[in-house]
TORKOL-4160 file (C-alpha; in steps of 0.2 Angstrom, whole numbers, padded with zeros to 4 digits, m for minus):
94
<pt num="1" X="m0050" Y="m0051" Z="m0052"/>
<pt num="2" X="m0034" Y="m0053" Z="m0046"/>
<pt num="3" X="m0027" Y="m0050" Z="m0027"/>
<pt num="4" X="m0010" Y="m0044" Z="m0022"/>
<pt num="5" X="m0006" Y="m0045" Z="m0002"/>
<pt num="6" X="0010" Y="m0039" Z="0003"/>
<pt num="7" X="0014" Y="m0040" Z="0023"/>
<pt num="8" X="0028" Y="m0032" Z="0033"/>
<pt num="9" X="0032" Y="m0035" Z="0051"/>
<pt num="10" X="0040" Y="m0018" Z="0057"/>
<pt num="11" X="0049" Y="m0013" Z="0074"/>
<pt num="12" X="0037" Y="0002" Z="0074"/>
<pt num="13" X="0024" Y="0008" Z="0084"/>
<pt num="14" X="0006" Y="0013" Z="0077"/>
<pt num="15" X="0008" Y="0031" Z="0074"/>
<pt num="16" X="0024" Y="0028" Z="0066"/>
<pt num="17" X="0016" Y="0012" Z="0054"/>
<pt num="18" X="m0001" Y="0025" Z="0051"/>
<pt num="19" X="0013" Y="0039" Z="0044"/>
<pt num="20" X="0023" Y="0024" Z="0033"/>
<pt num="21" X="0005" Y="0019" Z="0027"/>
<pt num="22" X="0003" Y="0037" Z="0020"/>
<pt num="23" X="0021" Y="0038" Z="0013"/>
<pt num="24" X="0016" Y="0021" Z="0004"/>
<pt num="25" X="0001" Y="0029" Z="m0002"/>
<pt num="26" X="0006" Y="0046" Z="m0007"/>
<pt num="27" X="0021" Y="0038" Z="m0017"/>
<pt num="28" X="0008" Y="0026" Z="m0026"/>
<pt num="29" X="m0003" Y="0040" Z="m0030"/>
<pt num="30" X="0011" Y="0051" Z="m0039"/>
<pt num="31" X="0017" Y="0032" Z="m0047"/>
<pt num="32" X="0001" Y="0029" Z="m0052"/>
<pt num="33" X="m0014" Y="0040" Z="m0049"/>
<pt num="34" X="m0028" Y="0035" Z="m0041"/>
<pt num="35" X="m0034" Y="0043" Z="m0021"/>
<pt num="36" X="m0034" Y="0038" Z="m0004"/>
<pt num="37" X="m0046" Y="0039" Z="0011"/>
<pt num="38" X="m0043" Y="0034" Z="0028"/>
<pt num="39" X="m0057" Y="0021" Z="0034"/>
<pt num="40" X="m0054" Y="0022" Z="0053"/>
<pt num="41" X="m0036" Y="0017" Z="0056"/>
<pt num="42" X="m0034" Y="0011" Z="0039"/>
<pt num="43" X="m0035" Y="0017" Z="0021"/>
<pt num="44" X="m0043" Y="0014" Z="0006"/>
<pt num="45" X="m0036" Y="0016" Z="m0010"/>
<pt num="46" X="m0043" Y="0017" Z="m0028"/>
<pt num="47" X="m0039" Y="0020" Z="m0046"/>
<pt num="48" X="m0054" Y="0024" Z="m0059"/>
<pt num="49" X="m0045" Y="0008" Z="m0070"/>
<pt num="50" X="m0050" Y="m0005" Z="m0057"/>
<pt num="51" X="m0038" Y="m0003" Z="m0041"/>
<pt num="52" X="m0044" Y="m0006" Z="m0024"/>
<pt num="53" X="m0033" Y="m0007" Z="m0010"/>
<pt num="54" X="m0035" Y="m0008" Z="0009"/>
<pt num="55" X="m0020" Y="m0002" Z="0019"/>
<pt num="56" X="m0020" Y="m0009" Z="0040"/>
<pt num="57" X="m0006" Y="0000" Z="0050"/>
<pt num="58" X="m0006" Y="m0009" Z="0064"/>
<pt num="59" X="0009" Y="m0008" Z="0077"/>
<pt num="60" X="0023" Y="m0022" Z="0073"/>
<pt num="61" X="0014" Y="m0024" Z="0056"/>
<pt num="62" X="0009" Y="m0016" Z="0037"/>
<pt num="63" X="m0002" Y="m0026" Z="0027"/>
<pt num="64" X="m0008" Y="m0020" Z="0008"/>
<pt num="65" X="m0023" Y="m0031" Z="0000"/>
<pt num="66" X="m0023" Y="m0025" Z="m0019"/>
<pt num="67" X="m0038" Y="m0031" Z="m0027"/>
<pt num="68" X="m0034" Y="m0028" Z="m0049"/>
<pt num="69" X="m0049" Y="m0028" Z="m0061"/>
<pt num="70" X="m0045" Y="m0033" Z="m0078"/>
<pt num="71" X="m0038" Y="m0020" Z="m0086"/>
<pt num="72" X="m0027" Y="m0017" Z="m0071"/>
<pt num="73" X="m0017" Y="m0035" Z="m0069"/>
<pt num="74" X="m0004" Y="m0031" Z="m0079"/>
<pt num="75" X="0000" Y="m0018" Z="m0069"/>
<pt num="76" X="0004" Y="m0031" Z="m0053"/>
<pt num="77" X="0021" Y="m0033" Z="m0053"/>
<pt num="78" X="0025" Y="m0012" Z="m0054"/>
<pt num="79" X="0012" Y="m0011" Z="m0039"/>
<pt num="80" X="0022" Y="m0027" Z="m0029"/>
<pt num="81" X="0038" Y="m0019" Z="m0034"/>
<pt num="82" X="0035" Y="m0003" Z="m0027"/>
<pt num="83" X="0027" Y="m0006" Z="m0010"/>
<pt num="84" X="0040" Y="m0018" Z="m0008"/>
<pt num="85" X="0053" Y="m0005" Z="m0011"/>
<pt num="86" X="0046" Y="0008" Z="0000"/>
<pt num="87" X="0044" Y="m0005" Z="0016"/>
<pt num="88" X="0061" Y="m0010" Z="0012"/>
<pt num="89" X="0070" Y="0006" Z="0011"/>
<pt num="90" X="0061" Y="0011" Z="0028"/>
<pt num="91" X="0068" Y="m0006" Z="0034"/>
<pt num="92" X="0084" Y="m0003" Z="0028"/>
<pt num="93" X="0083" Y="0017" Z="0037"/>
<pt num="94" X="0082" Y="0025" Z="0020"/>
């Protein structure tokens, strides 16, 4: 297995974090497939090829702990690259 943590402290509130969690996710899901559930205030996200992913919204914070199987490591970087580029661009008031 490998893991894939990314983190974002946001000037955000916790609805506003919970509905940038499921922007995140929704835009993952048409990138890459896969579903999402919530588990309480956070999500779960998996994809048949060996993704598993919890999603904490919090207030003043987003964190993403990918777990990849095998088959799925290759895909890290893409994974990295796109929550990276959605927390940015809410960041950046895209």
């Amino acid at each position: 297995m490998s893991n894939l943590r990314v983190c974002r402290e946001l000037d955000v509130d916790e609805s506003e974090c919970q509905a940038l969690a499921v922007e995140l996710l929704d835009k993952l899901v048409n990138k890459f497939g896969g579903k999402y559930q919530a588990d309480g205030s956070n999500y779960r996200y998996k994809h048949t090829a060996g993704v598993n992913a919890l999603v904490e919204p919090k207030a003043g914070e987003l964190t993403v702990d990918v777990k990849l199987g095998m088959m799925t490591r290759a895909l890290a970087p893409q994974l990295e690259k796109e929550m990276n580029r959605v927390l940015d661009d809410h960041l950046n008031g895209a």
